[in-house]
Backbone bond lengths (Angstrom), bond angles and torsions (degrees), N, CA, C in turn:
res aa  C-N    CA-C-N  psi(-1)  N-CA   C-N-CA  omega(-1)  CA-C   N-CA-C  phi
1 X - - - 1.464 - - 1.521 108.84 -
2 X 1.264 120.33 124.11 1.573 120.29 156.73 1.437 127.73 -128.85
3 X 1.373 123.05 167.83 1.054 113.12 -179.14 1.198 147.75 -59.25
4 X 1.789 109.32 120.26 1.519 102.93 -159.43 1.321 126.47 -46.98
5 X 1.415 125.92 144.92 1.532 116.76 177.77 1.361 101.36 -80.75
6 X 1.819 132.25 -24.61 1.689 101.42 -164.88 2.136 95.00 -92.84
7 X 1.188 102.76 45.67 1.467 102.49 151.44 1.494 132.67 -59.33
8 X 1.308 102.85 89.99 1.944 97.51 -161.58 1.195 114.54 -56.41
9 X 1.471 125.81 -18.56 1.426 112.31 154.68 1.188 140.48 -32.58
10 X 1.862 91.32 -68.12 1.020 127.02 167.94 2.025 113.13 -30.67
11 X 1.398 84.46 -66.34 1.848 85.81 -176.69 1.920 124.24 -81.23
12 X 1.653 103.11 -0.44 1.184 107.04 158.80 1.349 117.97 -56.54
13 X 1.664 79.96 -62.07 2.263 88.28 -174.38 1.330 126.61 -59.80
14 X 1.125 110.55 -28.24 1.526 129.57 128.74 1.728 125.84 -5.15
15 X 1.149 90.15 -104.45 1.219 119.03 164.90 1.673 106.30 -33.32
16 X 1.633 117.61 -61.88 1.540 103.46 -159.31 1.470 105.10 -70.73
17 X 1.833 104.96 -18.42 1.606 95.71 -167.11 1.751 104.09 -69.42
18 X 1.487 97.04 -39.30 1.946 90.27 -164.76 2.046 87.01 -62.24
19 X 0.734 127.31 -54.65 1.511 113.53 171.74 1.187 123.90 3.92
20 X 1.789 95.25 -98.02 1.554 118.47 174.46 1.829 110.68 -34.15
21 X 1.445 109.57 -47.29 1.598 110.48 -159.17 1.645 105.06 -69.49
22 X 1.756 91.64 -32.57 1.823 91.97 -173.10 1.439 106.41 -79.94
23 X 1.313 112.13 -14.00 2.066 105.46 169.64 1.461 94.99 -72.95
24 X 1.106 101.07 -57.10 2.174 99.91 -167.41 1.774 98.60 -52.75
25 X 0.812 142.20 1.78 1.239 126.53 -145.26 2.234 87.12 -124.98
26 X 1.450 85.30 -61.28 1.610 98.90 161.53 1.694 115.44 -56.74
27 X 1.240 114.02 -0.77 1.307 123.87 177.24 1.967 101.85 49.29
28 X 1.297 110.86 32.10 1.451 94.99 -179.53 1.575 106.54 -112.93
29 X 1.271 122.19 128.68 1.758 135.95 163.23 1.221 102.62 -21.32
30 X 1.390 111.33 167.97 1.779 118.39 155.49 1.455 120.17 -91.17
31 X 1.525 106.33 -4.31 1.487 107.92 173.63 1.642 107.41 -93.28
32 X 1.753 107.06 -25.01 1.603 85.16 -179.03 1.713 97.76 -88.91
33 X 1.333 127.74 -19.69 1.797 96.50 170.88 1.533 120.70 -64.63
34 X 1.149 113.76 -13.71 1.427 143.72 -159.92 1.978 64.80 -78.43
35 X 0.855 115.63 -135.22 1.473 132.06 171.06 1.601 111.05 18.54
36 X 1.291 125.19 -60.20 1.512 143.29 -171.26 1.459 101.91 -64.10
37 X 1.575 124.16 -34.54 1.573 134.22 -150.84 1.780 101.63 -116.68
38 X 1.724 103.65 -12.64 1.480 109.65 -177.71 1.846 97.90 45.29
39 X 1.064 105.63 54.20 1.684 134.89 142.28 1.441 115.88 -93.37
40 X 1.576 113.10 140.75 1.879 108.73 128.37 1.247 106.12 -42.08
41 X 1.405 94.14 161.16 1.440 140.43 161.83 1.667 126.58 -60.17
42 X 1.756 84.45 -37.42 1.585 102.68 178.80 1.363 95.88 -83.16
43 X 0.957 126.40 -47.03 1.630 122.19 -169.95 1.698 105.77 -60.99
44 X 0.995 122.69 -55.83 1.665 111.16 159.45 1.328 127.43 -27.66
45 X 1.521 111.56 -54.03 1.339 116.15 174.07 1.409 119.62 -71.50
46 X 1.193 133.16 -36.73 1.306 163.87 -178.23 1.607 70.04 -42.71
47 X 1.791 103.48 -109.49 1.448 114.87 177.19 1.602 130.37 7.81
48 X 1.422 117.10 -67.73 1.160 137.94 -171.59 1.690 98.47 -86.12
49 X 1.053 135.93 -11.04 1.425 121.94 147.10 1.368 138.25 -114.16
50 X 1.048 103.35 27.67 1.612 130.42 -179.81 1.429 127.75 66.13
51 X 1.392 116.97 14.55 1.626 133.35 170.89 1.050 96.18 -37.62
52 X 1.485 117.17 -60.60 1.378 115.29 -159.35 1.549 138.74 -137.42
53 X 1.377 134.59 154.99 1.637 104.90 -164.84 1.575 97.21 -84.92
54 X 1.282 99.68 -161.01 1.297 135.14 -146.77 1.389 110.94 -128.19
55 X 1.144 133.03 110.33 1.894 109.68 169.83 1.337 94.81 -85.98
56 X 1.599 105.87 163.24 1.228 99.70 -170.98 1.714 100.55 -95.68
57 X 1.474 135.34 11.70 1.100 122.92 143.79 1.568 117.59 -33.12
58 X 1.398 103.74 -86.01 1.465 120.56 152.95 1.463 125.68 -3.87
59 X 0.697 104.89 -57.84 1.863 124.57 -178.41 1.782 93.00 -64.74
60 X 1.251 122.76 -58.49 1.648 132.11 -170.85 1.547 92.27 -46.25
61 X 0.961 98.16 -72.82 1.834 123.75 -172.35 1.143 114.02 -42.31
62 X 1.491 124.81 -43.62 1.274 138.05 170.84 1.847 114.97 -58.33
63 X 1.252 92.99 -60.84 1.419 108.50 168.63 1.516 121.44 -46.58
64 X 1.266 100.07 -56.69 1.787 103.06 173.02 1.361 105.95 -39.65
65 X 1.485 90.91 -59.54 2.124 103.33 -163.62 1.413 114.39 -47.91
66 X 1.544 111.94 -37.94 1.789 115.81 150.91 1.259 124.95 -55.03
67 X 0.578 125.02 -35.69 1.889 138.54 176.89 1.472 92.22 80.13
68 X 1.686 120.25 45.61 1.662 125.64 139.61 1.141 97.55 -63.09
69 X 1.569 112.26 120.35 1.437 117.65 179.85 1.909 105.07 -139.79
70 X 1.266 117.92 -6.96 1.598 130.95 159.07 1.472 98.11 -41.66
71 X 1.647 100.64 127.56 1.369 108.84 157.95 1.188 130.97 -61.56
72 X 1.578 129.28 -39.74 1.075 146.10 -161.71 1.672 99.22 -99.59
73 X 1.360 118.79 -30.02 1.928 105.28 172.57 1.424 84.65 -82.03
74 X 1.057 142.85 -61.95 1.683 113.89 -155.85 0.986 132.84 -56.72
75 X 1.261 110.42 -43.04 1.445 136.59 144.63 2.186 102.69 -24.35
76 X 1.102 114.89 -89.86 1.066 119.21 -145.81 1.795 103.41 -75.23
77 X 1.522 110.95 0.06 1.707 122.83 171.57 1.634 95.87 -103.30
78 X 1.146 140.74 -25.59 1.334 130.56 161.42 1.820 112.69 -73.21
79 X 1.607 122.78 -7.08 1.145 103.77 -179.48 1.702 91.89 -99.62
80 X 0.977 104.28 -32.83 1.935 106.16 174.56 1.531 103.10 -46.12
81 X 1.171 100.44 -58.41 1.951 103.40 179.99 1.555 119.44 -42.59
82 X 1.382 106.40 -39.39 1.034 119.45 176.61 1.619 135.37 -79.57
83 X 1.388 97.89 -16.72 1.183 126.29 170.82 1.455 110.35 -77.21
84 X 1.240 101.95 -61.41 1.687 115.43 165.46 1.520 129.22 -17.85
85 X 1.237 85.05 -36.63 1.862 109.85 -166.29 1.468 125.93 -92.87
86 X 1.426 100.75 -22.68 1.519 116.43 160.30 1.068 131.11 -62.06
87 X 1.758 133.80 151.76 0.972 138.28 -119.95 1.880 74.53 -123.26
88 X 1.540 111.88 141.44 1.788 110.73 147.25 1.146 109.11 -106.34
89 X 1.556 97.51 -175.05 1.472 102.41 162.62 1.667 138.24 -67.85
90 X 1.596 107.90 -14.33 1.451 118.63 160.62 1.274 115.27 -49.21
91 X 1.558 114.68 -51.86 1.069 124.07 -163.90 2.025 136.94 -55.71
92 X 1.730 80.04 2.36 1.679 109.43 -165.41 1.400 98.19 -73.09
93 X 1.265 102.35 -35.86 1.372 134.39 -136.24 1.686 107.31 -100.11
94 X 1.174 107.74 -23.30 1.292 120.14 -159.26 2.055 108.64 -46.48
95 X 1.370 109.95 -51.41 1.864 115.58 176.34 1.381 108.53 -55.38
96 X 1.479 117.50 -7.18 1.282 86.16 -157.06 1.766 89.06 -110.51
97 X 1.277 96.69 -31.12 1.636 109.04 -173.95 2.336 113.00 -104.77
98 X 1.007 73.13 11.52 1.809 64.91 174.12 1.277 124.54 109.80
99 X 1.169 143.89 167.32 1.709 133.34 131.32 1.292 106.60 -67.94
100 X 1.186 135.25 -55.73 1.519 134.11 -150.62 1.671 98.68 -74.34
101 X 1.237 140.26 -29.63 1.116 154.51 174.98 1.650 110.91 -45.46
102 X 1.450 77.30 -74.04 2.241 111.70 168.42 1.234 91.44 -35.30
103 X 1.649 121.85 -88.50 1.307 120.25 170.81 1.618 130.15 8.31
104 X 1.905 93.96 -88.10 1.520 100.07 -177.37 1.460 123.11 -60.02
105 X 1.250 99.18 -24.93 2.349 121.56 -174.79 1.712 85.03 -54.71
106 X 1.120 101.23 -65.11 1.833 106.19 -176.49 1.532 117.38 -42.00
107 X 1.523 124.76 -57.05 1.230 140.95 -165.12 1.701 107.62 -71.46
108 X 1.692 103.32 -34.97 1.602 120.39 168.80 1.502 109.69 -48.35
109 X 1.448 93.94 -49.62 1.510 90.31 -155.79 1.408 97.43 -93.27
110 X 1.161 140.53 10.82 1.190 138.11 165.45 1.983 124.28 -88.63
111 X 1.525 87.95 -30.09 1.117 97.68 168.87 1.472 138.15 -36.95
112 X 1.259 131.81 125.96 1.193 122.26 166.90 1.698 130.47 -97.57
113 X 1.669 108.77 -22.53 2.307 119.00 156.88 1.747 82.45 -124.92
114 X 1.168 90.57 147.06 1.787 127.60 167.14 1.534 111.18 -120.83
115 X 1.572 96.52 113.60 1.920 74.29 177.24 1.781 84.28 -114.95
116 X 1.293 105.53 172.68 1.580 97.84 176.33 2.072 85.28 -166.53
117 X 1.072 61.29 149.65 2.137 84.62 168.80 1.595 121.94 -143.47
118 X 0.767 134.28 137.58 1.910 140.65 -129.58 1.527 99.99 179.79
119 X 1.440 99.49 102.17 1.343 128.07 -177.90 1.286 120.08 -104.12
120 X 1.516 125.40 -13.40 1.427 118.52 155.75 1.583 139.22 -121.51
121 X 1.725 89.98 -27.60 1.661 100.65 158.08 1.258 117.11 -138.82
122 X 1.380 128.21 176.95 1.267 121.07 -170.01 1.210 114.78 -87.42
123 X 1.651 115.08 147.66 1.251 138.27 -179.83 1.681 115.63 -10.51
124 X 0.750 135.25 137.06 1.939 130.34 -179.17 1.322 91.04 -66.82
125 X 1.565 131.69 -46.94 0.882 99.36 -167.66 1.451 142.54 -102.49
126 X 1.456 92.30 17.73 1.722 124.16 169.18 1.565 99.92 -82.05
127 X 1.262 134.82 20.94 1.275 98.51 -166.35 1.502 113.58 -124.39
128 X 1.095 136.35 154.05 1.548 137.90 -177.38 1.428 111.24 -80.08
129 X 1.280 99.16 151.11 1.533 105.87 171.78 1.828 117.52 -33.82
130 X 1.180 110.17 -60.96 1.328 127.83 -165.58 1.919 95.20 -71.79
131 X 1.165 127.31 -52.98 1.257 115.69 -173.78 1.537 108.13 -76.84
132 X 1.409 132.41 -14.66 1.435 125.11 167.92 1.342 104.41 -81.05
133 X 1.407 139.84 -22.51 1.553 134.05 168.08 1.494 123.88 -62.63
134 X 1.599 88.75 -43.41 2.066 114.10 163.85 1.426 94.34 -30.62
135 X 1.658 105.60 -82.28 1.613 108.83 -141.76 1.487 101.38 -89.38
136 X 1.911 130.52 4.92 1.156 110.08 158.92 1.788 112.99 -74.13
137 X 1.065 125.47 -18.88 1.462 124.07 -157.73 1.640 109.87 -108.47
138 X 1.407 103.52 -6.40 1.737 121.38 156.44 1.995 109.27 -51.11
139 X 1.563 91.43 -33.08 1.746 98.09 -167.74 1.370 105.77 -85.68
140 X 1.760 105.06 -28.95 1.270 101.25 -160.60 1.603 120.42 117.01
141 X 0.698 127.12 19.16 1.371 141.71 -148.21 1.513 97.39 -91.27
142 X 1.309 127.92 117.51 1.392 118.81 175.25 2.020 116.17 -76.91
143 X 1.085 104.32 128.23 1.305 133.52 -177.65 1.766 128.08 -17.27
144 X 1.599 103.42 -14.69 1.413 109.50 175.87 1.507 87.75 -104.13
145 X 1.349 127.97 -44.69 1.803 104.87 -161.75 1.872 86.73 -93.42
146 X 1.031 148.72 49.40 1.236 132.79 138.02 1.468 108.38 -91.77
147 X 1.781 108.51 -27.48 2.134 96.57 -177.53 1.439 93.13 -84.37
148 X 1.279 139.86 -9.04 1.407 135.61 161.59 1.147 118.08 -42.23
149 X 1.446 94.86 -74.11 1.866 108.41 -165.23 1.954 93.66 -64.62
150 X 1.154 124.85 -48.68 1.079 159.13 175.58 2.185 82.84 -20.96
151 X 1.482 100.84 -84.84 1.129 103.92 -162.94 1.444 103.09 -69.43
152 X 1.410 133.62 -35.49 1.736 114.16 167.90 1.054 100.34 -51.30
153 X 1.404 166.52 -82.25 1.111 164.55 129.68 1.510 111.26 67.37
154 X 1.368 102.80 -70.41 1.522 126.57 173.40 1.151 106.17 -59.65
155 X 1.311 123.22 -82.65 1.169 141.34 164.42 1.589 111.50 6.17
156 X 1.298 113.18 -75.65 1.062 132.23 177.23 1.291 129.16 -26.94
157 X 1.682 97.38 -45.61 1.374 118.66 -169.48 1.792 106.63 -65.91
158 X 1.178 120.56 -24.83 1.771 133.62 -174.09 1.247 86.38 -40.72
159 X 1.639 128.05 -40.64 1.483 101.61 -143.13 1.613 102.53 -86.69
160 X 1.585 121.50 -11.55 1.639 118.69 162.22 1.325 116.43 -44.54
161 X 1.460 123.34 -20.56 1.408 110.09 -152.17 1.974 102.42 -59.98
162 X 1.489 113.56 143.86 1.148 107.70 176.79 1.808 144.84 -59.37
163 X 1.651 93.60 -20.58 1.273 107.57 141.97 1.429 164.70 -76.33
164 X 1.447 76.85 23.21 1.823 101.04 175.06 1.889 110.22 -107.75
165 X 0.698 114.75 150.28 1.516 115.71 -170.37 1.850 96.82 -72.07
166 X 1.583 136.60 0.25 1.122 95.01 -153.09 1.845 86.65 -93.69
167 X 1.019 126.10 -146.70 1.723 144.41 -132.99 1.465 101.56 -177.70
168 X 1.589 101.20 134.16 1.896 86.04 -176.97 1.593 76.23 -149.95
169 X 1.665 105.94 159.98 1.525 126.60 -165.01 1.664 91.31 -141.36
170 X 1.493 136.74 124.03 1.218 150.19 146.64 1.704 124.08 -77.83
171 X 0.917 106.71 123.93 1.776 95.70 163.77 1.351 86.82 -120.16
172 X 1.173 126.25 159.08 1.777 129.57 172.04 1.759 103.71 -149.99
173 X 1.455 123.83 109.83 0.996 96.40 154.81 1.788 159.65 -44.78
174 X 0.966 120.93 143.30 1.858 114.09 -175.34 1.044 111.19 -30.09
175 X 1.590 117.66 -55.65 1.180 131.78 -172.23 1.822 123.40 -55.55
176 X 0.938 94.54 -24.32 1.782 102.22 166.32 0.990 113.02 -72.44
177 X 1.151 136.22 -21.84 1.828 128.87 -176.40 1.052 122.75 -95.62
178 X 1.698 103.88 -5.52 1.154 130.02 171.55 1.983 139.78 -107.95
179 X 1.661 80.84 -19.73 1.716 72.34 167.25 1.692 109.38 -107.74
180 X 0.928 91.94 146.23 1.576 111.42 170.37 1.371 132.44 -85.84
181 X 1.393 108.89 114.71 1.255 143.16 -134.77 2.001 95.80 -137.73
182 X 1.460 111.66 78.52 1.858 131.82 128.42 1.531 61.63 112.26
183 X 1.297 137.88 71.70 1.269 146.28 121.78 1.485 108.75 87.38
184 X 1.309 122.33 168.18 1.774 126.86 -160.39 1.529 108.35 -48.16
185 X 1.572 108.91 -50.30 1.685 112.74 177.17 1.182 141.45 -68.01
186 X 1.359 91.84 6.90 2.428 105.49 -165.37 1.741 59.13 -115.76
187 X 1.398 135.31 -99.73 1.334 133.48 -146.29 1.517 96.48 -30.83
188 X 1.480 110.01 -80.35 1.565 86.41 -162.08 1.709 129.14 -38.26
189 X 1.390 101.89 -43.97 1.876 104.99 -175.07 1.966 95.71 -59.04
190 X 1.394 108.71 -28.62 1.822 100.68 -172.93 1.563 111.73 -76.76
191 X 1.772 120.31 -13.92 1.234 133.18 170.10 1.466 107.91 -81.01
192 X 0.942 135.04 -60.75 1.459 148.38 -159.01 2.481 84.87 -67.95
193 X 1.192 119.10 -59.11 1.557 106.45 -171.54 1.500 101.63 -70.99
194 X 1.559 137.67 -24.29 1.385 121.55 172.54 1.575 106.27 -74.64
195 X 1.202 117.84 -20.00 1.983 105.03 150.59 1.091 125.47 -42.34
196 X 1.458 111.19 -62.92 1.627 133.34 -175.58 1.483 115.32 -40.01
197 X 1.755 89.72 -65.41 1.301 86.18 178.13 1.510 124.13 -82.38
198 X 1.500 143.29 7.45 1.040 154.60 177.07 1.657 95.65 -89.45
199 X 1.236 123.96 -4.77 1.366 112.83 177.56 1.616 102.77 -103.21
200 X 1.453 136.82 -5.14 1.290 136.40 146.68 1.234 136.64 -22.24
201 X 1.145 107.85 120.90 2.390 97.99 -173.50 1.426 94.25 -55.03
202 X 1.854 122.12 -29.04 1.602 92.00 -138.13 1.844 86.00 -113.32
203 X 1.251 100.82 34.96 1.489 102.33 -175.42 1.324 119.92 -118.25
204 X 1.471 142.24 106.83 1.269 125.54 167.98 1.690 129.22 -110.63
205 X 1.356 117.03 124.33 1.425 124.80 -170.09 1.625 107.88 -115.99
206 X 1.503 99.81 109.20 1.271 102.76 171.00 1.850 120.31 -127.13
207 X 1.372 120.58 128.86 0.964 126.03 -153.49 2.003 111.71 -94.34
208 X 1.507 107.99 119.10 1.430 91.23 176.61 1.346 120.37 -111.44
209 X 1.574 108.89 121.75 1.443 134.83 -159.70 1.326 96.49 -75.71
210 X 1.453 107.78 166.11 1.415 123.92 -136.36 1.995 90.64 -91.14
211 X 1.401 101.48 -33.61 1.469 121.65 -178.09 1.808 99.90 -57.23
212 X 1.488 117.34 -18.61 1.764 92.70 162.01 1.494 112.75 -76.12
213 X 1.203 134.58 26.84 1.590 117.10 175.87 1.437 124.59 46.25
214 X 0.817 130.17 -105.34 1.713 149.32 -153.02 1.173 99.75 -116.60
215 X 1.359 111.66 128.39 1.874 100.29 175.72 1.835 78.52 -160.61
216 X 1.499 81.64 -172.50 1.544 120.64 -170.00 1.324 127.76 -84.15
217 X 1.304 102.88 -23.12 1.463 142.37 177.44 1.700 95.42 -68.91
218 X 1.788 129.87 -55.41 0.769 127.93 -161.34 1.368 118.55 -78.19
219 X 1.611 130.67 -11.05 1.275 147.98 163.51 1.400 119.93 -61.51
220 X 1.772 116.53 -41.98 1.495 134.57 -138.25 1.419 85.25 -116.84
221 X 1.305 138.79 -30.48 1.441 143.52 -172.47 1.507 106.59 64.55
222 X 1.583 106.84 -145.72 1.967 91.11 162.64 1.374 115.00 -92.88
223 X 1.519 78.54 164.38 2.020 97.92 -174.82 1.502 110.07 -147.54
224 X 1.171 121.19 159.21 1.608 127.13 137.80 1.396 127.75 -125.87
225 X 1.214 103.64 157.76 1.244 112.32 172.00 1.610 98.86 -131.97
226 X 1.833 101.48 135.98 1.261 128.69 -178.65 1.739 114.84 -129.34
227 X 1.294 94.74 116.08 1.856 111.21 179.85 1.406 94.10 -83.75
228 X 1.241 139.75 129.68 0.964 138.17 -169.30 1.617 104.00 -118.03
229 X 1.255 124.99 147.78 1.670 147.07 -167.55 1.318 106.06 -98.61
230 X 1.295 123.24 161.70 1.385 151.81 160.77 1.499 87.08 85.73
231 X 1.564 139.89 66.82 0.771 137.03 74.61 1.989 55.60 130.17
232 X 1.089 138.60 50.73 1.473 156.78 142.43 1.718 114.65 -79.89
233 X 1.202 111.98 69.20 1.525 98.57 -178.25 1.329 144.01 -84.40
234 X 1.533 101.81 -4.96 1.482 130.63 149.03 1.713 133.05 -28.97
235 X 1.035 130.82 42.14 1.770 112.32 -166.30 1.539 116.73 -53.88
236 X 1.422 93.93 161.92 1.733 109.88 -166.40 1.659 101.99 -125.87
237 X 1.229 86.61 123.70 1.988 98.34 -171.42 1.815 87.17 -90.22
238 X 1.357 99.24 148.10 2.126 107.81 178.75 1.455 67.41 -138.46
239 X 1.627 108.88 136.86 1.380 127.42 114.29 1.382 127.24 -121.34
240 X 1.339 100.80 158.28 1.399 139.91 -166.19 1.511 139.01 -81.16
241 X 1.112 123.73 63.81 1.771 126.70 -152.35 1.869 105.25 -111.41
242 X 0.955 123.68 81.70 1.589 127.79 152.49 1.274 118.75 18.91
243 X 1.500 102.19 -63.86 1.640 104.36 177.64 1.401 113.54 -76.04
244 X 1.821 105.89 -47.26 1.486 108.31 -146.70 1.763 99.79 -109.61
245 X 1.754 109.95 23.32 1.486 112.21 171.58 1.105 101.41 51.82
246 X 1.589 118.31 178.69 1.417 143.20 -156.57 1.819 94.20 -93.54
247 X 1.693 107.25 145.20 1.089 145.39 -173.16 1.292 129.16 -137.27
248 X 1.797 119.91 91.71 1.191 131.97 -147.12 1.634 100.37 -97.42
249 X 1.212 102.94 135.62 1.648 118.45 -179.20 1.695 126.27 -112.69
250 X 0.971 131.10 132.99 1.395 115.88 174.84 1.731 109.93 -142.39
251 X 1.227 99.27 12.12 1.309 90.95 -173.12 2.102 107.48 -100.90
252 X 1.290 93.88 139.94 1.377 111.75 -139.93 1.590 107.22 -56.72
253 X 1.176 112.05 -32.92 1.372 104.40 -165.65 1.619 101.33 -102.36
254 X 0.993 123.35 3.72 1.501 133.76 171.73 1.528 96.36 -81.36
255 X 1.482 129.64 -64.11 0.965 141.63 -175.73 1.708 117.90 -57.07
256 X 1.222 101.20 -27.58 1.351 96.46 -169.81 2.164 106.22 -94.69
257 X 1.525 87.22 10.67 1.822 106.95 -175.54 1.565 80.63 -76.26
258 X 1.643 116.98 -58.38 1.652 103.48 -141.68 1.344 89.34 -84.45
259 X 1.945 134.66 -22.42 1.639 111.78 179.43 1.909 103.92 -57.06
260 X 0.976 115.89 -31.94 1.613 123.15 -175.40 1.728 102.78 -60.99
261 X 0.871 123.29 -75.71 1.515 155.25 140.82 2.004 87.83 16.93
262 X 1.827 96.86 -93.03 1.349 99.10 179.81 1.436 128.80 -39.44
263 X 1.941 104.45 -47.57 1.342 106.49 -176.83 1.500 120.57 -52.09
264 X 1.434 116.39 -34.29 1.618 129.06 154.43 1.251 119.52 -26.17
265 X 1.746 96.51 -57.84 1.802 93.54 -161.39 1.700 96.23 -87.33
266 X 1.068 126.91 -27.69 1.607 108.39 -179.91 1.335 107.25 -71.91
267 X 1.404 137.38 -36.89 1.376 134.07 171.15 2.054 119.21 -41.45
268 X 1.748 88.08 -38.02 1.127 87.67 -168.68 2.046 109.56 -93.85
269 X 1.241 97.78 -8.45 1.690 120.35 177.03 1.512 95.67 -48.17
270 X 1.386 93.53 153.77 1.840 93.39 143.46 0.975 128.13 -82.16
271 X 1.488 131.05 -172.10 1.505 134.06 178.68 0.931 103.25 -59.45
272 X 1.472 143.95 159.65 1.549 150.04 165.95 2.043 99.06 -77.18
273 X 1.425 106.08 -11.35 1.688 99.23 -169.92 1.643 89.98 -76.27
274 X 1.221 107.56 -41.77 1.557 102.95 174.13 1.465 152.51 -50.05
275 X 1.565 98.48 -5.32 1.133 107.87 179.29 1.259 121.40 -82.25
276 X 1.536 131.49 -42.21 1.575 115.97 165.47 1.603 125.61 -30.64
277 X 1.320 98.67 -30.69 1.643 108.87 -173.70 1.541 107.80 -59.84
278 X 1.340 102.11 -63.02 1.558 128.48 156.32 1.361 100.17 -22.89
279 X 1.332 126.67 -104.28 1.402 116.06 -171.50 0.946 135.70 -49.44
280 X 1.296 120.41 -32.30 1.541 115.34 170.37 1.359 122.99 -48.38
281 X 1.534 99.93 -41.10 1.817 112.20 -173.80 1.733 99.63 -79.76
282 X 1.759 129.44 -30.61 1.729 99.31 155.60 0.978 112.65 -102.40
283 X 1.136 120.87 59.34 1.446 129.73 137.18 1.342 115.12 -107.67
284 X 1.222 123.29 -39.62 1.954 124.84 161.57 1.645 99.44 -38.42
285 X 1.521 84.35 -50.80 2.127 95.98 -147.17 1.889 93.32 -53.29
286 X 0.850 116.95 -24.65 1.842 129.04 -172.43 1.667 120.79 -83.20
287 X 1.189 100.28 -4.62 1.584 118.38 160.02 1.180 108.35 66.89
């Protein structure tokens, strides 16, 4: 299994890059297509950073204004457009879980390395039914959109399967293996599947003990970073804030803070062989 290509994410970002390159290329501003297309200014930009779609009128028009005039690229940036525009399975989902959510679900599953670091609970996508219900109803969450978020949740998890090309990197703080999260019996069953899946070729979980002190990790809170596939070479930093939800990044040298960032905290991690040890012992500690 690999990652689908009609990922409309996927063929947005796509899409905005051959964009951007065919204005730079046309040597024209975003204020003079802005001008040429009797657009805002914002709507140019909008466009070229994926705020917003595209009709593919628009897209024709755009193209002309480059003087893309290849049968076979227009052709094959009007089937991207079109691709773009299609509906996934996130998209079911969208009232209950966000745009910005929708967003990252897309960029996830496009991914080809995931690194992520998770300093108070475990990974979303380590998590069991029963412990993702736990920490939706910690917020408050009324009772129909917790089996919502609940079941994207799951969902999500498809894209571990080991027959997909992507690669995933854990840092988890100590402290996650240790607090207890929707009472002794959701923790233990949520300890016993972060085994499971820590026994994955394409999975690595490494735990940072409380004995590193002060780190970097403790500034940045959680994050990911996602290398993205189909030939997307851009990564996208997400962090993670309780109150203020997830916060998607792409701008390069911001992004390339938290790949630095991570390389820190796995340096300073333990071995990933170490972690069974780890769980086993909070799993004693849980009586």
């Amino acid at each position: 299994m690999t990652v689908p290509e009609n990922n409309p994410v996927v063929q947005q970002r796509r899409l905005r890059g051959e964009l951007r390159r065919a204005r730079e290329q046309a040597k024209l501003t975003q204020a003079q297509v802005a001008d040429d297309m009797d657009w805002s200014v914002s709507k140019v930009i909008r466009i070229e950073t994926g705020a917003v779609g595209l009709s593919l009128v628009d897209l024709r028009a755009l193209l002309q204004l480059y003087g893309v005039d290849d049968r076979a690229v227009v052709d094959g940036l009007v089937e991207m457009g079109k691709a773009s525009r299609k509906r996934a399975w996130w998209d079911d989902f969208r009232e209950y879980i966000g745009d910005t959510m929708v967003k990252f679900i897309g960029l996830e599953s496009s991914a080809s390395i995931i690194r992520q670091n998770q300093d108070e609970l475990m990974p979303g996508l380590m998590q069991t039914s029963d412990y993702a219900r736990a920490v939706q109803q910690i917020y408050g969450t009324p009772a129909d959109v917790v089996e919502k978020k609940t079941e994207v949740r799951i969902k999500r998890q498809e894209i571990l399967d080991p027959g997909r090309s992507a690669k995933f990197f854990f840092v988890i703080d100590e402290s996650v293996l240790h607090r207890v999260v929707g009472g002794v019996a959701v923790m233990r069953e949520q300890l016993l599947q972060l085994k499971e899946f820590s026994r994955q070729p394409n999975i690595s979980i490494q735990v940072l003990p409380f004995s590193a002190g002060m780190h970097i990790g403790m500034k940045l809170g959680a994050f990911s970073v996602l290398e993205l596939s189909g030939g997307l070479q851009d990564p996208v930093a997400v962090t993670e804030h309780p109150a203020a939800g997830l916060a998607i990044e792409d701008k390069a040298e911001q992004v390339s803070d938290f790949v630095e960032a991570f390389l820190q905290l796995e340096a300073i991690a333990r071995p990933k062989e170490e972690l069974e040890a780890r769980i086993e012992r909070a799993i004693r500690d849980l009586g």
